[in-house]
C-alpha positions, 0 to 999 in steps of 0.5 A, a space after each residue: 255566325 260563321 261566315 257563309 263557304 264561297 264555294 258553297 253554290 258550285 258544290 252544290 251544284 256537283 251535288 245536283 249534277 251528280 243525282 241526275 246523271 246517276 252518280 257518273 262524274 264523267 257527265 259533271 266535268 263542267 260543274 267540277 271545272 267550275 268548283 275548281 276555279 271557285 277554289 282556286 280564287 281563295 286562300 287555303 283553307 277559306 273553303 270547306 268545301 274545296 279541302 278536297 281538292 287542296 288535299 288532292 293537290 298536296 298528295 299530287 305534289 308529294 308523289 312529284 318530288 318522290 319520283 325525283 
């Protein structure tokens, strides 16, 4: 049996966040917060749901060390 995403529970909670403030991000800032601690709290690629975000980060990364 696959073991259950530690993050799960903050995505989620985006998902919830999302649907009530008609799909504006800007209103989810917290709960996205919250998903980002979640993440940053496991080894890469311990959570599906944070794949997202360490993709994000590696592209962020990349244009860094171009702009050198």
């Amino acid at each position: 049996m696959p073991q259950k995403d530690p993050c799960q529970k903050q995505a989620c909670e985006i998902q919830k966040c999302l649907q009530a403030n008609n799909y504006m991000e800007s209103k989810c800032q917290a709960v996205i917060q919250e998903l980002r601690k979640c993440c940053a709290q496991y080894p890469k690629g311990r959570s599906v749901v944070c794949s997202g975000f360490e993709k994000e980060e590696e592209e962020k990364l990349a244009l860094k060390s171009e702009s050198k």
